[in-house]
C-alpha positions as CSV (number, residue, x, y, z in Angstrom):
1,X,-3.9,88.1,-49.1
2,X,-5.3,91.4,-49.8
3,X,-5.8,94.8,-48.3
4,X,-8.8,93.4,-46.8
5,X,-7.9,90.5,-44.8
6,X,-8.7,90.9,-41.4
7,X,-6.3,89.5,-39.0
8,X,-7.1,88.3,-35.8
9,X,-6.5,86.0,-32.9
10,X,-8.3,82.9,-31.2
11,X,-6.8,80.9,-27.9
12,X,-6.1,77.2,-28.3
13,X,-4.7,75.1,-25.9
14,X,-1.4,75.9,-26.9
15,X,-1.5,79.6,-26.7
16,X,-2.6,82.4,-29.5
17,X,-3.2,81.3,-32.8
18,X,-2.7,83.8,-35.7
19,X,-5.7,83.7,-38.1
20,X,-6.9,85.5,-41.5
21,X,-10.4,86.3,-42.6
22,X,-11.0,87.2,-46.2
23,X,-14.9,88.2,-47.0
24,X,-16.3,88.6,-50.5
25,X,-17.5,91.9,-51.8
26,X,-20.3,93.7,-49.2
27,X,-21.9,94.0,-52.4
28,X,-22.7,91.1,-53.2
29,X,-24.7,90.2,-49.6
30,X,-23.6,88.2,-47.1
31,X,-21.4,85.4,-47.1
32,X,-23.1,82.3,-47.7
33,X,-20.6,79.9,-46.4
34,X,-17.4,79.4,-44.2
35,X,-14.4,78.0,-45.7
36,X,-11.4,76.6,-43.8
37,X,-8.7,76.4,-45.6
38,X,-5.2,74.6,-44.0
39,X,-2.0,75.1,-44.7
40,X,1.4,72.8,-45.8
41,X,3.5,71.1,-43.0
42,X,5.0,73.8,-40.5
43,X,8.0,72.2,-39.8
44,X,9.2,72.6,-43.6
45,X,8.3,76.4,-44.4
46,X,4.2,75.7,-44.3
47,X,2.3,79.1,-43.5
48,X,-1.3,80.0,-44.1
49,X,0.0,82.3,-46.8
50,X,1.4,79.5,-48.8
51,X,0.1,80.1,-52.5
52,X,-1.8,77.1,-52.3
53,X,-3.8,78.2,-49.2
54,X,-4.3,81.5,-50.4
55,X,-5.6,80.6,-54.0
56,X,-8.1,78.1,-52.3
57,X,-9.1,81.3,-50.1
58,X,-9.5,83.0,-53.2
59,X,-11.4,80.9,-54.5
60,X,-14.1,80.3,-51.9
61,X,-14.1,84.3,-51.8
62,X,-15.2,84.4,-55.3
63,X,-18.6,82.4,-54.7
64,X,-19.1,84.3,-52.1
65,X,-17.5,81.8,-48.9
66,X,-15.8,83.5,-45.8
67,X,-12.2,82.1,-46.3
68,X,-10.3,82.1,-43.2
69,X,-6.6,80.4,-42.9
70,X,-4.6,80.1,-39.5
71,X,-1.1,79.8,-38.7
72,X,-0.9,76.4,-37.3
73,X,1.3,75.8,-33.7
74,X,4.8,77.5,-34.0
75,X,3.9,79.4,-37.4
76,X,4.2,83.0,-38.0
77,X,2.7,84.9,-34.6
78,X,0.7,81.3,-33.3
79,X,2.9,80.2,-30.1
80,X,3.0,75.9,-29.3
81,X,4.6,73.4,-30.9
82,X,4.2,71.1,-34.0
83,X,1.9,68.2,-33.0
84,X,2.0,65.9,-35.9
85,X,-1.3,66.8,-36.6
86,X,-3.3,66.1,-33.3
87,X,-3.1,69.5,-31.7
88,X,-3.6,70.7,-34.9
89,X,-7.4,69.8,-35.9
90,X,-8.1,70.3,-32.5
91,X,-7.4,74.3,-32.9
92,X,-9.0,74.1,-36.4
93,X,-11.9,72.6,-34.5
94,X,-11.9,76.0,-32.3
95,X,-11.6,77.9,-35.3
96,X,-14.7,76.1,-36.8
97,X,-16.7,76.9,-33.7
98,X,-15.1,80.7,-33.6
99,X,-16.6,81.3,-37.2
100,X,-20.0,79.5,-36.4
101,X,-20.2,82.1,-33.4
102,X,-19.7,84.9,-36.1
103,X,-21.8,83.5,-38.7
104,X,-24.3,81.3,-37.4
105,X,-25.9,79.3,-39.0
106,X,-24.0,78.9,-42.5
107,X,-22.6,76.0,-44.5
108,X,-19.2,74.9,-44.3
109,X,-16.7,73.3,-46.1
110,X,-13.1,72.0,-45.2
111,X,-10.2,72.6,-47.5
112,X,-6.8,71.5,-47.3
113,X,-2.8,71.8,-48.6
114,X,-0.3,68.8,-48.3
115,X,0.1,68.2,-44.1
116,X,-3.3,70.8,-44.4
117,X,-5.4,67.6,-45.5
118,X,-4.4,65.5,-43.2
119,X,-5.9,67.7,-40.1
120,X,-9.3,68.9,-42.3
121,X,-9.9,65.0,-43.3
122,X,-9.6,64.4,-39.4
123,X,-11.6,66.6,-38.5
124,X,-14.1,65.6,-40.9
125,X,-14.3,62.4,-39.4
126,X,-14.9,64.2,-35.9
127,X,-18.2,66.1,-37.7
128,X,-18.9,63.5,-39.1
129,X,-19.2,61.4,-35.6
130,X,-21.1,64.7,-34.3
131,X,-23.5,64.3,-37.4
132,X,-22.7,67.6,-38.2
133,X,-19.9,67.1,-41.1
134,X,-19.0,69.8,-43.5
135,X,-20.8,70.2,-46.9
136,X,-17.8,69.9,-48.5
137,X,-14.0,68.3,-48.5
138,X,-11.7,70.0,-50.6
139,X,-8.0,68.1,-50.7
140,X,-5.3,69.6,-52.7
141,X,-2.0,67.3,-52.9
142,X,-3.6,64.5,-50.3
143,X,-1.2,63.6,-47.9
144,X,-1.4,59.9,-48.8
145,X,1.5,57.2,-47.7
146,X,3.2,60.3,-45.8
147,X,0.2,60.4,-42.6
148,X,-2.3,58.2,-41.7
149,X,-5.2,59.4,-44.3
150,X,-8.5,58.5,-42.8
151,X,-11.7,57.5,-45.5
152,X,-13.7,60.3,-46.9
153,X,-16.9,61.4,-48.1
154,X,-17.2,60.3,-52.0
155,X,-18.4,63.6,-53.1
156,X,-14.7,65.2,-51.5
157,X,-12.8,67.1,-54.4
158,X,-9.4,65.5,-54.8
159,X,-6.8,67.6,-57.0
160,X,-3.2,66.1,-57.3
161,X,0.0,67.3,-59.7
162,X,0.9,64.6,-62.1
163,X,4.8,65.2,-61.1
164,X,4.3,65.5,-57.6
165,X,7.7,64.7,-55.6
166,X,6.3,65.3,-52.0
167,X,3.6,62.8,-52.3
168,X,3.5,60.4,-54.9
169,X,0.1,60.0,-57.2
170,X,1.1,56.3,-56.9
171,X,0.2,56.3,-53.0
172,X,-2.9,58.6,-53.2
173,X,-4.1,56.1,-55.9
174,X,-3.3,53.5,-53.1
175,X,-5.6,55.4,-50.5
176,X,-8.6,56.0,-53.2
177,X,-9.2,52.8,-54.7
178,X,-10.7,50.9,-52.1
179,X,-12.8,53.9,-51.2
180,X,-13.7,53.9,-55.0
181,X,-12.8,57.7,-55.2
182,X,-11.9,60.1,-58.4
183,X,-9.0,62.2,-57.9
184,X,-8.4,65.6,-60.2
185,X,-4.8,64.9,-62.0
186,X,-3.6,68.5,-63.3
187,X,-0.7,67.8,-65.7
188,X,2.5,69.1,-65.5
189,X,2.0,70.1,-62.2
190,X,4.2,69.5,-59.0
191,X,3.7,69.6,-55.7
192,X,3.4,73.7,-54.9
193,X,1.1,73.5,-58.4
194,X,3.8,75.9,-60.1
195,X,2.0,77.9,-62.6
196,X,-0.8,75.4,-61.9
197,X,-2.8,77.6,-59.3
198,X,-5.6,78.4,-61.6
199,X,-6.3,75.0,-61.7
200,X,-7.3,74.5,-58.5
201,X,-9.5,77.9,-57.7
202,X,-11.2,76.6,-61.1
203,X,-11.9,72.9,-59.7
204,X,-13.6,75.1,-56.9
205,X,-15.5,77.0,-58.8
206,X,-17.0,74.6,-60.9
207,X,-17.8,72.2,-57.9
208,X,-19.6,74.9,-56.4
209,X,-21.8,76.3,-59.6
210,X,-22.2,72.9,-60.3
């Protein structure tokens, strides 16, 4: 993302998994949270430096969140296969546990892309079960009607492109109303939020000074 992203490695059960760390400014103290951000579906171009990913990064960075993104299974220099999402939380499970040994001790919040929600909202529901959920659910293009969405917290920030054409507003709609949940509809945007991106770090932003 930038000149100072670390990059680094963790072992899941599949083999090495490729991971980036951005920190905010040393300046500014230490980080007072862990972000883990997830990216699109691999198996159609999805890499944890997808714009989406990276603006969400950028924007925990900039209220002064660790932000770290890994390649999921068979992405970039992460070896395994694609496992429809199962394998998947479980190594953003280790990553969790990875940062927690790093920095103990700190809140965390789960953000997600497209096929990237569907792995943070599942493991949600595994904190959750723990009693030890994230602070925070941040979903960007929900992957309603295409996976198996599980429920989530009412305070989760939902942001969806009016014109999406990868997953319809009509079935994220579908997957909110019972749960009584407000979605964020950015107009004009599509699914990859072309020249939309600001949009989401603001949402961030906001949520957080809030």
């Amino acid at each position: 993302m930038n000149a100072h992203t670390q990059q680094f490695f963790i072992t899941g059960a599949a083999g090495a998994l490729e991971c980036a760390l951005d920190l905010p400014d040393p300046d500014d103290g230490s980080p007072r949270g862990i972000a883990l951000v997830a990216h699109p579906h691999p198996l159609y171009g999805g890499t944890m430096d997808n714009k989406v990913a990276q603006t969400l990064a950028r924007a925990f960075v900039s209220i002064g969140y660790a932000a770290v993104r890994m390649n999921f299974r068979g992405v970039g220099g992460s070896t395994g296969l694609h496992d429809e999402g199962r394998g998947e939380t479980d190594d953003m499970a280790l990553l969790l546990a990875h940062m927690q040994q790093q920095l103990p001790g700190l809140p965390v919040a789960l953000a997600g892309f497209s096929f990237g929600t569907f792995v943070q909202a599942q493991l949600q529901q595994r904190l959750i079960a723990q009693d030890t959920p994230a602070e925070r659910l941040i979903l960007v293009g929900a992957a309603a009607g295409k996976w198996a969405m599980p429920p989530v917290p009412e305070d989760t920030i939902l942001i969806h492109g009016e014109l999406d054409e990868t997953i319809a507003l009509t079935a994220v709609l579908d997957w909110l109303r019972p749960q009584d949940i407000v979605v964020r509809v950015v107009p004009g945007a599509d699914h990859f939020f072309h020249r939309k991106l600001q949009h989401i770090k603001n949402a961030v932003v906001e949520a957080w000074h809030r």
